[in-house]
N, C-alpha and C positions, 0 to 999 in steps of 0.2 A: 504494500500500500504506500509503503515511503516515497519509492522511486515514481509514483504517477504524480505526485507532489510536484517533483526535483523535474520532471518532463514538462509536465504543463508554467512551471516558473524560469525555463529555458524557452518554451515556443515565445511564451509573452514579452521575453526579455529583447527579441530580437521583433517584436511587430512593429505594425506602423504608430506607434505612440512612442518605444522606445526609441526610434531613428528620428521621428522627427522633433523629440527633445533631444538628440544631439543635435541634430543640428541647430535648433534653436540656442543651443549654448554654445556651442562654437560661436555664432554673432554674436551673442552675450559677451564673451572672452575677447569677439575680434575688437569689440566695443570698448571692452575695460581697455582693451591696451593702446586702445588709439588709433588701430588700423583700420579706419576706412575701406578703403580699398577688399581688404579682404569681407567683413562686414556687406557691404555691398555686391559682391558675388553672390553671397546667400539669398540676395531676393531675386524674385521674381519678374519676370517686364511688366506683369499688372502692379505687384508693386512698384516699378520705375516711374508706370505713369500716374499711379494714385497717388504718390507720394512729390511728382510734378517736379522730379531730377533731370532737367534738359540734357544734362549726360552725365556719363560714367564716374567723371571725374570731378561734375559740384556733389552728385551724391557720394563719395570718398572725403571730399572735401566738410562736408556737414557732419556725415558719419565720424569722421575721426576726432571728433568734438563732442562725443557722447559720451565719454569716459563715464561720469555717472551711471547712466543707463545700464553699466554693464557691467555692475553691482549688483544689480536687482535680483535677487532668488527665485527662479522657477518653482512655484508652488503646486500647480496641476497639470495632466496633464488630461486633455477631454479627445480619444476618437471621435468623430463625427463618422469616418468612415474608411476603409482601403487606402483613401488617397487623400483625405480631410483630417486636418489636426488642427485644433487650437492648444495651444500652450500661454499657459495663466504666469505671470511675472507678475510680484507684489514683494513691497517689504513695508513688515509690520511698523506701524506707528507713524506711517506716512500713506495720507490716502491716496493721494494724488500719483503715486509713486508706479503704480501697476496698470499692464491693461493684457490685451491677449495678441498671441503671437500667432497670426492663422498663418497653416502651412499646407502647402499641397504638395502631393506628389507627383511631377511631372515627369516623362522619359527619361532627363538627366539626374531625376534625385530629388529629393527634397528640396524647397526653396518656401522662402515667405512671401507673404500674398499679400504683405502689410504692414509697415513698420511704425 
C-alpha cells in the first residue's frame, strides 16, 4: 500500500502544476536578480502585447527593475487545466503585494500569459 502512495506523489510531482510553478519561479528569481532579459523570455507574445512592450528590449529594460517582485513567495498553485495554470504570489502583511501568475502551455513550454 506504501509504494501506490510514493507513485501517485511522483506522477503529481512532474504534472502541469509542478512545471508550471517552475517556471513561474524561474521569473521570480530572473526578477530578484535583475535580469530582465531573461525574465522576459518566460512570457508569452499575449503577454508582450497585454503588457504593451513595443519590444524585447523596453520589456528587459522594465523587467530588470523589478527586483522586488521577485521576492514574492509562491503561495498556490490552481490547475485550470493540461495547458492552464494560475500560480498565486503573495507575501503576508502586504496586500497589495500579490496577484496571479496565468501560464499556459504552449509547443515550446511553459510561458506566462500575464505579468
Amino acid at each position: 500500500m506504501q509504494w501506490q502512495c510514493c507513485v501517485v506523489v511522483l506522477a503529481l510531482a512532474g504534472g502541469p502544476g509542478a512545471q508550471a510553478r517552475a517556471v513561474a519561479q524561474r521569473y521570480l528569481d530572473d526578477l530578484a536578480r535583475g535580469d530582465g532579459k531573461a525574465a522576459c523570455r518566460l512570457l508569452s507574445k499575449k503577454a508582450m502585447k497585454e503588457g504593451e512592450y513595443h519590444s524585447f528590449a523596453q520589456c528587459a529594460r522594465i523587467h530588470s527593475h523589478m527586483r522586488t517582485l521577485g521576492r514574492i513567495p509562491i503561495v498556490e498553485v490552481d490547475v485550470q487545466s493540461k495547458t492552464d495554470v494560475d500560480v498565486v504570489v503573495y507575501k503576508r502583511g502586504h496586500p497589495d503585494s500579490g496577484g496571479d501568475l496565468p501560464l499556459h502551455k504552449y509547443k515550446t513550454g511553459w510561458l506566462i500569459d500575464n505579468d
